[in-house]
N, CA, C and O of each residue as an XYZ file, in Angstrom:
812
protein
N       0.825     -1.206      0.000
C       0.000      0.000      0.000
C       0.865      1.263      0.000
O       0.434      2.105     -0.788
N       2.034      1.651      0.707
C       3.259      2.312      0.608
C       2.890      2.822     -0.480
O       2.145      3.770     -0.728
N       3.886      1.613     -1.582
C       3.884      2.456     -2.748
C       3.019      3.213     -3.875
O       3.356      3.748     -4.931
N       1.831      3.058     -3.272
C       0.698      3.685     -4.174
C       0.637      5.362     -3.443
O       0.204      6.349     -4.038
N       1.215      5.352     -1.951
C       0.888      6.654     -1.621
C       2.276      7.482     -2.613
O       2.251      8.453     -3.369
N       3.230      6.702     -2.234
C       4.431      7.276     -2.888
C       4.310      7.664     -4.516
O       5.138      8.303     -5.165
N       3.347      7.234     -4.878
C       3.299      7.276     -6.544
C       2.352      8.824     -6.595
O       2.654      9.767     -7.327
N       1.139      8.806     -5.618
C       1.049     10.202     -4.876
C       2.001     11.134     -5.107
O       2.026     12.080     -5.894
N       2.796     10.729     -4.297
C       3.730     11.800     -3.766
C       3.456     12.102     -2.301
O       4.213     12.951     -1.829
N       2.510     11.578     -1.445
C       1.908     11.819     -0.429
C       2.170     11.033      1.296
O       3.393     10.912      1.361
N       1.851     10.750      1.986
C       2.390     10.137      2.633
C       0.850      9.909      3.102
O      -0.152     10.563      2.814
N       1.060      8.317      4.237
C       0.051      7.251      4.735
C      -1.138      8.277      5.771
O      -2.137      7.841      6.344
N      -0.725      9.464      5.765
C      -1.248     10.091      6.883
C      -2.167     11.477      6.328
O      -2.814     12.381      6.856
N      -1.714     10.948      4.619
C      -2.798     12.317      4.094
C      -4.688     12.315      4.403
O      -5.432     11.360      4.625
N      -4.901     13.353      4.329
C      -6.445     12.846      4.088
C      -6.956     12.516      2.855
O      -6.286     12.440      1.825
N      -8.542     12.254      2.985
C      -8.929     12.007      1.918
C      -9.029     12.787      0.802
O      -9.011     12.627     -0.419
N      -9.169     13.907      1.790
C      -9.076     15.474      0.462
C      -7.518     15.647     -0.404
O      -7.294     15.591     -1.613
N      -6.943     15.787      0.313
C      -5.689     15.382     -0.280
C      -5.229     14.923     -1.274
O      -4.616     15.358     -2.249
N      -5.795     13.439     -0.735
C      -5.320     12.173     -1.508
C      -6.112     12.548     -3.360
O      -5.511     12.235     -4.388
N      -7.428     13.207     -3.355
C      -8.304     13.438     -4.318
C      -7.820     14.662     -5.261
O      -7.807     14.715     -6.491
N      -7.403     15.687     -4.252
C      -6.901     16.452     -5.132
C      -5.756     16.447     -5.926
O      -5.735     16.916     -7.064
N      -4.628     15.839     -5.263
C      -3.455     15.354     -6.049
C      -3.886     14.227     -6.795
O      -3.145     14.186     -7.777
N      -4.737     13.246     -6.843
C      -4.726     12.832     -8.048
C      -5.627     13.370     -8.709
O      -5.875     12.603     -9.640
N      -6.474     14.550     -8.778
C      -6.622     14.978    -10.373
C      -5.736     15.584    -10.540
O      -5.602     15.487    -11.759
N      -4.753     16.356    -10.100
C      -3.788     17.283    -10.364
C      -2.814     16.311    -11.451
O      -2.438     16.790    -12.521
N      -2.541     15.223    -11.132
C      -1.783     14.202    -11.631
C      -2.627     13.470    -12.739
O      -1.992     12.701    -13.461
N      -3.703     13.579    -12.922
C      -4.409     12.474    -13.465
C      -4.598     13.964    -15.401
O      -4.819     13.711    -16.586
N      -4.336     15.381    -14.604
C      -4.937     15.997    -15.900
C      -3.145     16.193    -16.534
O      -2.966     16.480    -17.718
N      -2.173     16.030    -15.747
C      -0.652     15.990    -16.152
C      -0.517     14.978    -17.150
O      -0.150     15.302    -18.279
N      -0.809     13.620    -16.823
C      -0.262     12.625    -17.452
C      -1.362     12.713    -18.505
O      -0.978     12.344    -19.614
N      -2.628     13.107    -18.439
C      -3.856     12.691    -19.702
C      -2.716     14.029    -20.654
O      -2.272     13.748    -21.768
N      -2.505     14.966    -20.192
C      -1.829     15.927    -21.458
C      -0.591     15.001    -22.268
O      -0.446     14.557    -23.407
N       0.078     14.989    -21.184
C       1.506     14.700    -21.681
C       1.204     13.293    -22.070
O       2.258     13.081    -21.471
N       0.880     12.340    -22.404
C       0.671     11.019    -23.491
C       0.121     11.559    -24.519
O      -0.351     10.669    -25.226
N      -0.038     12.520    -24.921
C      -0.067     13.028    -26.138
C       1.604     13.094    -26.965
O       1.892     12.921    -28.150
N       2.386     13.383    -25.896
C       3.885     14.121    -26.247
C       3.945     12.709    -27.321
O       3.238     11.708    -27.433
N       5.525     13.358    -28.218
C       5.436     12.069    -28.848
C       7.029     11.437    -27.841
O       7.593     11.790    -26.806
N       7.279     10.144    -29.090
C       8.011      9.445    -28.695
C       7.832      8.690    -26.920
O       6.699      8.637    -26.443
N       8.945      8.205    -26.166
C       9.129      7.646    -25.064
C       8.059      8.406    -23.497
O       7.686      7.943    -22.419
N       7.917      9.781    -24.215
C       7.613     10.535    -22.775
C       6.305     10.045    -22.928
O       5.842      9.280    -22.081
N       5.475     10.492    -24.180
C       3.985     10.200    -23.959
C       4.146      8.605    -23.690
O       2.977      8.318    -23.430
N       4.689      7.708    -23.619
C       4.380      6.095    -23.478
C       4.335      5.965    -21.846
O       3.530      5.413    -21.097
N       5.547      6.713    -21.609
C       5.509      6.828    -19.816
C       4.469      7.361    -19.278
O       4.058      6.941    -18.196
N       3.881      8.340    -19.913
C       2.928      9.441    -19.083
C       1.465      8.544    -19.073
O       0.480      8.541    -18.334
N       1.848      7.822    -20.242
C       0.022      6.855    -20.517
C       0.694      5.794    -19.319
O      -0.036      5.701    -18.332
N       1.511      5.273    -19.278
C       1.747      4.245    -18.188
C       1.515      4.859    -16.734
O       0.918      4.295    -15.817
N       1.948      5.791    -16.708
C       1.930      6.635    -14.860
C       0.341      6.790    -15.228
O      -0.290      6.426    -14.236
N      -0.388      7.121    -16.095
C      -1.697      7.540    -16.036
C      -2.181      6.008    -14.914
O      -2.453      5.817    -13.729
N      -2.082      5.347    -15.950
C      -2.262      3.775    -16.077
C      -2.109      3.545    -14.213
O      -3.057      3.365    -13.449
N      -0.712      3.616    -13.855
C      -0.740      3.248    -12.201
C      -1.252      4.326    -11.069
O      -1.354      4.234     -9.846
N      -1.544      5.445    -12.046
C      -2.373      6.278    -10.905
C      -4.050      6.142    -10.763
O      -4.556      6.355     -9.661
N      -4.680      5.872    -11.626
C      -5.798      5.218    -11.781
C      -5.830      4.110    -10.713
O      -6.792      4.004     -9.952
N      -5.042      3.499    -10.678
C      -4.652      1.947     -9.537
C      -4.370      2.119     -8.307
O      -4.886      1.462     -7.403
N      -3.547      2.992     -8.152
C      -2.673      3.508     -7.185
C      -4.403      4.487     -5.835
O      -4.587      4.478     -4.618
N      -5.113      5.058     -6.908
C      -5.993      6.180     -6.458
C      -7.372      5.113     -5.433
O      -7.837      5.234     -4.300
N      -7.624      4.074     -6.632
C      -9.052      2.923     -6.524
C      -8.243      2.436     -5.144
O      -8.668      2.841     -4.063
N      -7.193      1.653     -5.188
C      -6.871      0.763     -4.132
C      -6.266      1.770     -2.969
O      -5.688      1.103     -2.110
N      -6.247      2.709     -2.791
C      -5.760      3.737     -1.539
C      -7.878      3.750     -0.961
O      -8.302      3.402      0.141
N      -8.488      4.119     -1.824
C      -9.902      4.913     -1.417
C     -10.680      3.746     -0.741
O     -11.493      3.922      0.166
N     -10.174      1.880     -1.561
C     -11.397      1.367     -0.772
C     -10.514      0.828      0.351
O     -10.959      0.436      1.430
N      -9.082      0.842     -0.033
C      -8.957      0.333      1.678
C      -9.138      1.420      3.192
O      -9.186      1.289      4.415
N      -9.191      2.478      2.185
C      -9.841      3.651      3.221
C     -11.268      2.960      3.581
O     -11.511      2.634      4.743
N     -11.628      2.880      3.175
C     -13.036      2.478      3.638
C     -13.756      0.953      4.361
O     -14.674      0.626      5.113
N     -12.626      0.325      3.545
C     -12.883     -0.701      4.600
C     -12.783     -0.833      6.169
O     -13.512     -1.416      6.971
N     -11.418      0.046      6.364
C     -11.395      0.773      7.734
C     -12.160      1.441      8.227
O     -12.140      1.468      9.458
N     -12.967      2.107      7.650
C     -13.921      3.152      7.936
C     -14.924      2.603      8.566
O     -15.177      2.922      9.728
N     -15.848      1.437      7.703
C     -16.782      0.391      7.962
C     -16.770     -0.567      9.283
O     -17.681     -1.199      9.818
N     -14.594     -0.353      9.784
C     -14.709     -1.171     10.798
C     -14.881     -0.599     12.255
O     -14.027      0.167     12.699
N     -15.860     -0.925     12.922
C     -16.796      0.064     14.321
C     -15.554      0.085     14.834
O     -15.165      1.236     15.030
N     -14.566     -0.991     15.206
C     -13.790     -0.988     16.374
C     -12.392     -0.171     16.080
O     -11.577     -0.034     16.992
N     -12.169      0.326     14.868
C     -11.176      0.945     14.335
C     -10.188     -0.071     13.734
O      -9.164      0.487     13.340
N     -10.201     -1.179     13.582
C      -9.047     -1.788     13.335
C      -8.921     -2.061     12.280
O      -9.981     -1.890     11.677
N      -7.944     -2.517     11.507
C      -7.863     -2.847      9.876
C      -8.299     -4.401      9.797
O      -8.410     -5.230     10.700
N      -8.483     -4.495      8.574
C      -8.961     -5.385      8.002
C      -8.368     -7.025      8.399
O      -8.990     -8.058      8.646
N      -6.933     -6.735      8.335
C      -5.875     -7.757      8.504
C      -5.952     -7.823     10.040
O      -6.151     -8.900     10.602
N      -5.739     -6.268     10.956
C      -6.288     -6.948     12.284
C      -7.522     -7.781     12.888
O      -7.494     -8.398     13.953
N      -8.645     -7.678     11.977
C      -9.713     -8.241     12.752
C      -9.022    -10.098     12.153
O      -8.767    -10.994     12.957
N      -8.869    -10.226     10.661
C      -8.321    -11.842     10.226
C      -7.474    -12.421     10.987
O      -7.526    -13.650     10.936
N      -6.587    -11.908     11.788
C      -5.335    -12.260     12.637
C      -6.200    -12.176     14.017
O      -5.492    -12.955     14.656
N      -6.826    -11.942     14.585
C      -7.341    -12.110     15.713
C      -8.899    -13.095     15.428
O      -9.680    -13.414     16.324
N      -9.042    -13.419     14.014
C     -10.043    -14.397     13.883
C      -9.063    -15.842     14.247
O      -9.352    -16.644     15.134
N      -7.680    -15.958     13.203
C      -7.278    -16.932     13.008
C      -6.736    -17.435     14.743
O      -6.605    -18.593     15.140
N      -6.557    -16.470     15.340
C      -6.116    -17.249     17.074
C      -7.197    -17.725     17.684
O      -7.196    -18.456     18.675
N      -8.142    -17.311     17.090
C      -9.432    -17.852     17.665
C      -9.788    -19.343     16.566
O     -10.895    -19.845     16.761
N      -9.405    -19.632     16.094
C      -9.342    -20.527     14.788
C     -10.776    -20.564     14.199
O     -11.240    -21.579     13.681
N     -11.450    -19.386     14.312
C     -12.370    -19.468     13.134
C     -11.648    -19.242     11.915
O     -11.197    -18.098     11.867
N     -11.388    -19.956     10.906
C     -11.245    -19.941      9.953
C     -12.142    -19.881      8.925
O     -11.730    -19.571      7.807
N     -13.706    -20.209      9.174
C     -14.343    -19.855      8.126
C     -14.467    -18.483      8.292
O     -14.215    -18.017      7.181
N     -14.731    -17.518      9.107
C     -14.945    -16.078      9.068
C     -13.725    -14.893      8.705
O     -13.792    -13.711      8.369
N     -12.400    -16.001      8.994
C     -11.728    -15.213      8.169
C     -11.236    -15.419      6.941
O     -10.539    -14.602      6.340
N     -11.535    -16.379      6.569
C     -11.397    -16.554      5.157
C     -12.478    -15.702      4.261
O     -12.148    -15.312      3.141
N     -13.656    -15.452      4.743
C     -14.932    -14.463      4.046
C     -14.099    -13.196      4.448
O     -14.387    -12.291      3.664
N     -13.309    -12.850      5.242
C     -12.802    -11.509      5.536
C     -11.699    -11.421      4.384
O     -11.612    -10.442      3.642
N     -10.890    -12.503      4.309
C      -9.572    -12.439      3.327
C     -10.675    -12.557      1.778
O     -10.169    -12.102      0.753
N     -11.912    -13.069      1.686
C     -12.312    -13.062      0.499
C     -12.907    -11.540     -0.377
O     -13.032    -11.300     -1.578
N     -13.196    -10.661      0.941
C     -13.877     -9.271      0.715
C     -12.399     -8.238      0.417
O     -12.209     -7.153     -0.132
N     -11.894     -8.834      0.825
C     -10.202     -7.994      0.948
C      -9.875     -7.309     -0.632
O      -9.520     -7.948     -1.623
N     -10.058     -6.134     -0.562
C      -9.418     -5.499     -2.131
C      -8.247     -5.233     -2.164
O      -7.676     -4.958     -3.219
N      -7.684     -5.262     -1.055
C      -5.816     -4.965     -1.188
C      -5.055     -6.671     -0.721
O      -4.796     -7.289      0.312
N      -4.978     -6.796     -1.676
C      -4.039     -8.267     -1.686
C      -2.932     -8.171     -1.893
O      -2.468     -8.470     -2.993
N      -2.039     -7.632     -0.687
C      -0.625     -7.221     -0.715
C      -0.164     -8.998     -0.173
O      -0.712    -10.100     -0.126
N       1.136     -8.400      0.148
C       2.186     -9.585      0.972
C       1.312    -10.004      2.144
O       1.169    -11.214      2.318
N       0.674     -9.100      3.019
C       0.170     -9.182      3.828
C      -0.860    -10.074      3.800
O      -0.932    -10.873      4.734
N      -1.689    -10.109      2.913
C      -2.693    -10.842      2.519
C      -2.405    -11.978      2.243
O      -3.085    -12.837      2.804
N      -1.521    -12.354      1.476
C      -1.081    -13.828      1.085
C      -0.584    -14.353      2.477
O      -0.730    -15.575      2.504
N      -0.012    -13.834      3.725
C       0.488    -14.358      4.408
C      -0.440    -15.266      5.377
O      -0.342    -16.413      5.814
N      -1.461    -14.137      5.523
C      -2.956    -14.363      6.167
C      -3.216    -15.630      5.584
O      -3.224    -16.570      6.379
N      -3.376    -15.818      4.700
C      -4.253    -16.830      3.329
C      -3.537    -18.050      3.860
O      -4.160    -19.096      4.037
N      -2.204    -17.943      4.129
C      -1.278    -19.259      4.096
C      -1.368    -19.500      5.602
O      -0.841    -20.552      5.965
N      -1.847    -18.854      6.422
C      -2.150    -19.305      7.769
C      -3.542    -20.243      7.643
O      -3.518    -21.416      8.017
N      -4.080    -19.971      7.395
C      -5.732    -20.612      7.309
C      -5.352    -21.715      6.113
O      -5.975    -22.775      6.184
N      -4.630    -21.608      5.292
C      -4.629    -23.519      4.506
C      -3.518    -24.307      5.766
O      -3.395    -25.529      5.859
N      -2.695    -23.159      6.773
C      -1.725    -24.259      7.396
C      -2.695    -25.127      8.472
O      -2.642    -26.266      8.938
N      -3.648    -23.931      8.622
C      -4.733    -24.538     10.109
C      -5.698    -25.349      9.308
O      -6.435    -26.072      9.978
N      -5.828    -25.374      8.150
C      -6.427    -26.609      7.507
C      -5.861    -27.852      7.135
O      -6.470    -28.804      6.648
N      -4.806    -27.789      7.365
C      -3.460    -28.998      7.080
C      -3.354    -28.888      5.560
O      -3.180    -29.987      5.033
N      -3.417    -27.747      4.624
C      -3.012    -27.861      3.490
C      -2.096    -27.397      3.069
O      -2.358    -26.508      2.259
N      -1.125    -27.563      3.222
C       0.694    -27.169      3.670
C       1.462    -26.696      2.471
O       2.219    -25.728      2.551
N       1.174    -27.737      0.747
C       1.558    -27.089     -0.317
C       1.117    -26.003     -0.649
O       1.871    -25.194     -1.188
N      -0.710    -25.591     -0.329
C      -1.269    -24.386     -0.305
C      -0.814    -23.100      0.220
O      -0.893    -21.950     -0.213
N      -0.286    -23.648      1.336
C       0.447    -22.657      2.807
C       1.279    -21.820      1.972
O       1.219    -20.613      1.741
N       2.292    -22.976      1.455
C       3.435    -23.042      1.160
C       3.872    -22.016      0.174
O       4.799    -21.234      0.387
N       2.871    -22.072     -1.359
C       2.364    -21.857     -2.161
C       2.256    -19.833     -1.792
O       3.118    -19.024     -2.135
N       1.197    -19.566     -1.178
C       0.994    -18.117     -0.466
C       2.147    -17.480      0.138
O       2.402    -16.314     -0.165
N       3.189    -18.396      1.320
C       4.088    -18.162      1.840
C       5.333    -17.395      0.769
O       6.154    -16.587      1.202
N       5.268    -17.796     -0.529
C       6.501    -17.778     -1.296
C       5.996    -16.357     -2.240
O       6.869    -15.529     -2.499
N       4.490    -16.106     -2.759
C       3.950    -14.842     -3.510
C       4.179    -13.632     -2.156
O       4.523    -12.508     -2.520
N       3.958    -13.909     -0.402
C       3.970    -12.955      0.287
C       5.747    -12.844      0.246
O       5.957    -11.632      0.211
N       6.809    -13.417      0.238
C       7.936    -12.973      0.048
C       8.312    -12.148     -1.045
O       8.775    -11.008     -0.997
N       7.993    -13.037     -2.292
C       8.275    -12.033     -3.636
C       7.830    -11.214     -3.468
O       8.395    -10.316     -4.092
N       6.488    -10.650     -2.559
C       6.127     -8.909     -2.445
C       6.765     -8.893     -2.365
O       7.632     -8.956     -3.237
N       6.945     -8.741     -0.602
C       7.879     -7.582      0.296
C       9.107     -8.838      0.784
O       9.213     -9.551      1.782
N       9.923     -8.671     -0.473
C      11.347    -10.130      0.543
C      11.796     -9.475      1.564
O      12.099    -10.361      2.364
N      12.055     -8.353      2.088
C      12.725     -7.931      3.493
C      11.845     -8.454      4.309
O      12.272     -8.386      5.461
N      10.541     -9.075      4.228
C       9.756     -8.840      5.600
C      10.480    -10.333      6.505
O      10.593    -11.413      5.925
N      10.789    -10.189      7.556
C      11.761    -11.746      8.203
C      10.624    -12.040      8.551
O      10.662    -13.128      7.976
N       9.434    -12.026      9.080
C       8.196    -12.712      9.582
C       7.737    -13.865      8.410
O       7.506    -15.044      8.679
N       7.668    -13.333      7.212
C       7.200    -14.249      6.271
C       8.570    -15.045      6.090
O       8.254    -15.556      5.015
N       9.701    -15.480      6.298
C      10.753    -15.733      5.810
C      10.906    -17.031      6.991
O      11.158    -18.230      6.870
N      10.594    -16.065      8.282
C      11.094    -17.224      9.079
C       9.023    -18.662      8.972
O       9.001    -19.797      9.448
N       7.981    -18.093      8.366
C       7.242    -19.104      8.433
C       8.049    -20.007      7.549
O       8.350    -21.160      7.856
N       8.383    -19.404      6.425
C       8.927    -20.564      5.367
C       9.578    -21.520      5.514
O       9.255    -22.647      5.141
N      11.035    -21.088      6.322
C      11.827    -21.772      6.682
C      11.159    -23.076      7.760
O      11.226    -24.304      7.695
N      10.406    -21.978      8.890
C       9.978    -23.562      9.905
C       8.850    -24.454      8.942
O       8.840    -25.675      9.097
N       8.048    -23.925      8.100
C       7.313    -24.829      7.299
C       8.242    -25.920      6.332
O       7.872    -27.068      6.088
N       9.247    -25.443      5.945
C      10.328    -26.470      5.231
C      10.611    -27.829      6.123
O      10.461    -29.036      5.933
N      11.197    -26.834      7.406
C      11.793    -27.687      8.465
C      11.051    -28.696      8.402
O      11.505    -29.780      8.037
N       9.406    -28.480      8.843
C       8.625    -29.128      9.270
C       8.231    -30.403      8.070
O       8.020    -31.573      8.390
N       8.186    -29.805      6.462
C       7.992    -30.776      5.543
C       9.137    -31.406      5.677
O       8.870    -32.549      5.306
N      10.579    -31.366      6.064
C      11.886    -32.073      5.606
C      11.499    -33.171      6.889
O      12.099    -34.246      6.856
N      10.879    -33.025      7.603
C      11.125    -33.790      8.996
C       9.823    -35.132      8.797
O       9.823    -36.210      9.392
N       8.803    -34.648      7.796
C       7.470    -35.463      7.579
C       8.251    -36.666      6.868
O       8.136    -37.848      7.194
N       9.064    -36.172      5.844
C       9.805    -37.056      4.622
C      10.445    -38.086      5.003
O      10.302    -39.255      4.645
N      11.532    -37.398      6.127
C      12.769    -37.901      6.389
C      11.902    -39.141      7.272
O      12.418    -40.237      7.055
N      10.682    -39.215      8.233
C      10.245    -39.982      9.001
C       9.803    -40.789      8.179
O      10.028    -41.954      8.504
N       9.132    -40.629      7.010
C       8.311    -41.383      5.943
C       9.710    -42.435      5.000
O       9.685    -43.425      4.269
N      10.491    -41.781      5.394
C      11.908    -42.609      4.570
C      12.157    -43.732      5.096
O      12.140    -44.888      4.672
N      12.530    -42.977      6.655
C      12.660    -44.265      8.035
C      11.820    -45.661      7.933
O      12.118    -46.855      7.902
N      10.392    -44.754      7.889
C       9.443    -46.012      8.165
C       9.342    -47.157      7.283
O       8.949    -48.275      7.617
N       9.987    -46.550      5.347
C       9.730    -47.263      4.631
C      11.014    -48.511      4.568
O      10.862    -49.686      4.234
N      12.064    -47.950      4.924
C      13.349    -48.681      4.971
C      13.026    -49.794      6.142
O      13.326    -50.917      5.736
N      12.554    -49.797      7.338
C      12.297    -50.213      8.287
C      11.410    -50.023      8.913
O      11.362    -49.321      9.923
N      10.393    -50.735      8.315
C       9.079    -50.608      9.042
C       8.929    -51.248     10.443
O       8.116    -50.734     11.211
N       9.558    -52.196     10.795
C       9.107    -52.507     12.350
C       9.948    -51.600     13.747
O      10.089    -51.910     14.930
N      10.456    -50.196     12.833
C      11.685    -49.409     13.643
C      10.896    -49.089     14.929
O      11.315    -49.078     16.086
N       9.789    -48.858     14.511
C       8.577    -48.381     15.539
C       7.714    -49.182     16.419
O       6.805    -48.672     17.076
N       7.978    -50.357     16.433
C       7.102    -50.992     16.930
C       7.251    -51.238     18.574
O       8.276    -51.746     19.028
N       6.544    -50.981     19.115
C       6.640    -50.569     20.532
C       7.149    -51.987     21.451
O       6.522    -53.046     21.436
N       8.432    -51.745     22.250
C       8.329    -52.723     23.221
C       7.494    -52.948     23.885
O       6.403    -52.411     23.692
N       7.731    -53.966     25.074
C       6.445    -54.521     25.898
C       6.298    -52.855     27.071
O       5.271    -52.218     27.307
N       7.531    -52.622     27.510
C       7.324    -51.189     29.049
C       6.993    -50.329     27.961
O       6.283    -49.467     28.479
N       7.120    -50.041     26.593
C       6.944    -48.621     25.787
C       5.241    -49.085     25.677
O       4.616    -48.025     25.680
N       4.513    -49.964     25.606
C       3.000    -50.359     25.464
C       2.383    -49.763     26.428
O       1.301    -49.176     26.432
N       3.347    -50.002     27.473
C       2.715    -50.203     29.341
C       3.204    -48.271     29.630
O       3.468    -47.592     30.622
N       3.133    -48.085     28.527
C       3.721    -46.406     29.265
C       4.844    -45.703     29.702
O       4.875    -44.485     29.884
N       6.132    -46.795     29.936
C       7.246    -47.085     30.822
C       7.964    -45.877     30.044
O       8.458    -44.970     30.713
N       8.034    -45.849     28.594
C       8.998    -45.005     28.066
C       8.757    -44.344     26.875
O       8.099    -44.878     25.982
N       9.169    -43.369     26.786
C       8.840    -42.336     25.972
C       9.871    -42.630     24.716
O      10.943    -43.233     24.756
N       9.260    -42.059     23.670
C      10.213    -42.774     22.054
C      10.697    -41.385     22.279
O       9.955    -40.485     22.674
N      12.119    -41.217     21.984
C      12.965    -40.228     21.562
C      12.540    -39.156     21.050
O      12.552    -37.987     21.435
N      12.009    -39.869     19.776
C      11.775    -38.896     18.169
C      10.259    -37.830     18.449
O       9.971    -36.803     17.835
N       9.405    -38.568     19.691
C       8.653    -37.708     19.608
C       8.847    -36.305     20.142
O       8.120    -35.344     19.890
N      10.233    -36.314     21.132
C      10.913    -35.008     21.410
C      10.415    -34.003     20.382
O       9.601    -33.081     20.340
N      11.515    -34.771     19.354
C      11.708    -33.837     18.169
C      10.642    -33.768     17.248
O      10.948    -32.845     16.493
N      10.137    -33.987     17.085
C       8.266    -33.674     16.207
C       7.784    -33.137     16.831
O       7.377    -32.157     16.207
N       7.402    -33.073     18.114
C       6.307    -31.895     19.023
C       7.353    -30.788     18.905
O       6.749    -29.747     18.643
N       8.691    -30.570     18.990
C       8.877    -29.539     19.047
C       9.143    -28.656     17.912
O       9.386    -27.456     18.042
N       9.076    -29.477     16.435
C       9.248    -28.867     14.968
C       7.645    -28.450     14.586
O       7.321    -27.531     13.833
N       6.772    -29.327     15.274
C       5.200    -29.144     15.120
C       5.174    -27.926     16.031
O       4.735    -26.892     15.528
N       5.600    -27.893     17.361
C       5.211    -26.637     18.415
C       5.739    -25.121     17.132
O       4.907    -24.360     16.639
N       6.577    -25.080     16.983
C       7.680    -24.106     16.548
C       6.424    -23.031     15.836
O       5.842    -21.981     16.110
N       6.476    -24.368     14.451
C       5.249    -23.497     13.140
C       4.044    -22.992     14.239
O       3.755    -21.796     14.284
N       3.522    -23.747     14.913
C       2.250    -23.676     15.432
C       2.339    -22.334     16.122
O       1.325    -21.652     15.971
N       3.362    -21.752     16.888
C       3.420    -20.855     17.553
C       3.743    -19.253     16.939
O       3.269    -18.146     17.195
N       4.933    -19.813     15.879
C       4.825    -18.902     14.906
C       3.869    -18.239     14.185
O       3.759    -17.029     13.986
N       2.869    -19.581     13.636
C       1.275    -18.808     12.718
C       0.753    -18.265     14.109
O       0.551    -17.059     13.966
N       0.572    -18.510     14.891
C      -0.807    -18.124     16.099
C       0.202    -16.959     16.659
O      -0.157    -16.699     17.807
N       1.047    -16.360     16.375
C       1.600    -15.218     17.167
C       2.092    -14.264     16.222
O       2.426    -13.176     16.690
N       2.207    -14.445     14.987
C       2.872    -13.765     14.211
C       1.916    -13.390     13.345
O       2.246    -12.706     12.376
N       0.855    -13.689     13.495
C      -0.337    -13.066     12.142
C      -0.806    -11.410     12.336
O      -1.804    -10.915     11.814
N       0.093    -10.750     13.147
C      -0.878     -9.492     13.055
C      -0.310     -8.879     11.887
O       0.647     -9.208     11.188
N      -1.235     -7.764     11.822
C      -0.455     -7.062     10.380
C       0.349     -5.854     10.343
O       0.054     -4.829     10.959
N       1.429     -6.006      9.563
C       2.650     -5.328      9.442
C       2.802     -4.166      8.408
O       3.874     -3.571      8.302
């Protein structure tokens, strides 16, 4: 969203009047100058082109805020749906959503992870980086979601090479002892889990 104010010229804190008057000011610049010939008029029809875009997607996410009683944005109410794990209500929230930034995809890939659909996750996780790649929040889900697929595999390898690796002694039946490996799975499963449920607010 940034860069649509910046294409402005304006900053996140203009008003709405503002925001309206600089883009006709801009909108009757560039309709002249794509007349020019050669390279300038091609640019000026293109800036026309992202200020038109830039203007629509600033006004309704104004308003979606506007609409919300409690003041909060859009992405805050989805991130405080998903800790609550309604996921169907925020998925109708991520479906009404007109600004589908990084932010949005990140949201999206929380609700297929709380559905166990992990290539889906996965999938969202990698379009919210190519937005914004500096953001480390989306960077570090990726990584523990990798972790977490490398660790599904590597167990699925085990089991196939040696299937009776698992098979419980007589004291491991009776309760007596705890298997090793489940150390390490609750705590590659805890990791992601804590990450999506703490890290979804919006940035």
């Amino acid at each position: 969203m940034r860069e649509y104010y910046e294409l402005l010229g304006l900053s996140e804190t203009a008003t709405d009047g503002e925001i309206t008057e600089r883009y006709y000011a801009l909108k009757g610049k560039y309709s002249e100058d794509r007349w020019l010939d050669g390279e300038a008029g091609n640019e000026a029809a293109r800036k026309l082109t992202q200020l038109e875009n830039a203007y629509k997607e600033i006004m309704a996410s104004r308003k979606e805020k506007r609409q919300n009683t409690e003041g909060k944005s859009s992405y805050e109410e989805i991130a405080e749906l998903l800790k609550s794990d309604k996921l169907s209500e925020a998925q109708a929230k991520l479906d009404d959503c007109n600004d589908r930034g990084a932010e949005w995809h990140y949201l999206q890939a929380v609700v297929f992870y709380k559905k166990n659909w992990s290539n889906d996750s996965k999938k969202q996780l990698e379009i919210a980086m190519q937005m914004d790649p500096n953001n480390t929040k989306y960077r570090a889900a990726y990584d523990k979601m990798n972790a977490k697929n490398d660790y599904e595999k590597q167990s699925a390898r085990e089991e196939r090479q040696n299937p009776y690796a698992h098979e419980p002694l007589p004291d491991e039946q009776m309760g007596g002892n705890a298997c090793s490996n489940c150390i390490s799975c609750c705590y590659t499963y805890l990791c992601i889990d804590c990450l999506f449920s703490l890290c979804c607010g919006c940035r």
